[in-house]
N, C-alpha and C positions, 0 to 999 in steps of 0.2 A: 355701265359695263367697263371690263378693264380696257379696249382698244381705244373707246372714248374721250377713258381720262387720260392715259398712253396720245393722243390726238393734240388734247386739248394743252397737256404740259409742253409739246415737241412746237406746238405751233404757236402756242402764248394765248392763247384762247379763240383767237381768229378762226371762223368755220371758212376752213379751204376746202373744194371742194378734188380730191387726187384722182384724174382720169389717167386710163392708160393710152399708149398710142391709139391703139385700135377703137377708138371712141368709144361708145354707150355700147358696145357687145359685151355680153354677160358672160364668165370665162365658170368660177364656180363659187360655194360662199365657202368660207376657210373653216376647219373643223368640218365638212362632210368628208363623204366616202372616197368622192371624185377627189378632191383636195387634196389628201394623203397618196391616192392613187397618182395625180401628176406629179409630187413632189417624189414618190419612188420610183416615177420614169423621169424625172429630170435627173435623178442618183445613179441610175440605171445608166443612160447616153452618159454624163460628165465622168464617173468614174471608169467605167467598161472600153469608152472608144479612146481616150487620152492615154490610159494604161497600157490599149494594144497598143496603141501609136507610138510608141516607147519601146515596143519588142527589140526590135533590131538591137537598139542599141543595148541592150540591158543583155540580150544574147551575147554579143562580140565583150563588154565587159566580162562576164562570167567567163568566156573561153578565156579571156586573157589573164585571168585569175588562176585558171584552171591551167594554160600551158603557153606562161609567159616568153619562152623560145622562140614559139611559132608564131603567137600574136604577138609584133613586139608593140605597138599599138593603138590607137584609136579607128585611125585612119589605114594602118595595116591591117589590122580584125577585120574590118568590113571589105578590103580587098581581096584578104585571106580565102574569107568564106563565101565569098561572091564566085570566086575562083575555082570554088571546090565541088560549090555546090548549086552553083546559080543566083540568082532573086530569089528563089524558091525558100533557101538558105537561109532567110533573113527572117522569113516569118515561120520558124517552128516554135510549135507552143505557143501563139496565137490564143486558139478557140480558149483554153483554161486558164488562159489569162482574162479574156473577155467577161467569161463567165464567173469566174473569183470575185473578180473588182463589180463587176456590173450587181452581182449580188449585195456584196459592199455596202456599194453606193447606196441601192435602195432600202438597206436597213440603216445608212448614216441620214438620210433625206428623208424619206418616211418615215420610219420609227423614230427622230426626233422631233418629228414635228405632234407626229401621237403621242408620246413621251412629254414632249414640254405642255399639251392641253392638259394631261392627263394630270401632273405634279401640278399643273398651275391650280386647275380647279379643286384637289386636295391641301393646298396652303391655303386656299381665300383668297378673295377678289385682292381686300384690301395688303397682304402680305404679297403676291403677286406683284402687287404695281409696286410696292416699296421697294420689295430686292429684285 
């Protein structure tokens, strides 16, 4: 199989045997349903929660874009709009951001990992392992 000979060339033929931390617990096998499905909730959380977590600042840029007078700024932008409008202030436009990138995510982390099965097993084992 291609993971085999992908094993046997990274490790020089030596059968190692790779445990995760979580010792002998069985997580899923790669290529099932589950498989695809954690890899688009790992796309899911990394893209969706890092993006919100970025609002504030990507707001106060845009305003200052938008009405560089009043934000003169970095650090004025977020006093600005702190001032104006609270904390509250800092996270508008949140939820479509979450939901944008979270989608994102799980078609950049899912669908490539469908995607790369899918072109692999259409090239051949042995063109696969070459390129």
């Amino acid at each position: 199989m291609v993971f085999e000979r992908q094993k046997e060339a990274f490790f020089g033929g030596h059968n190692k045997q790779l445990v995760a931390a979580s010792g002998s617990q069985y997580s899923c096998e790669v290529g099932s349903a589950k498989f695809y499905a954690l890899c688009a909730f790992g796309g899911l959380l990394s893209c969706g929660i890092t993006h919100t977590a970025v609002v504030p600042l990507d707001l106060v840029k845009c305003r200052i874009q938008v009405d560089p007078d009043k934000y003169k700024s970095l650090g004025n932008g977020f006093k600005v709009s702190v001032k104006e409008g609270g904390m509250k202030a800092l996270t508008l436009g949140w939820a479509p951001t979450f939901i944008g990138y979270s989608m994102q995510g799980v078609g950049k982390f899912g669908f490539y990992e469908a995607f790369k099965n899918l072109y692999s097993g259409l090239l051949g084992e042995e063109n696969t392992y070459t390129y």
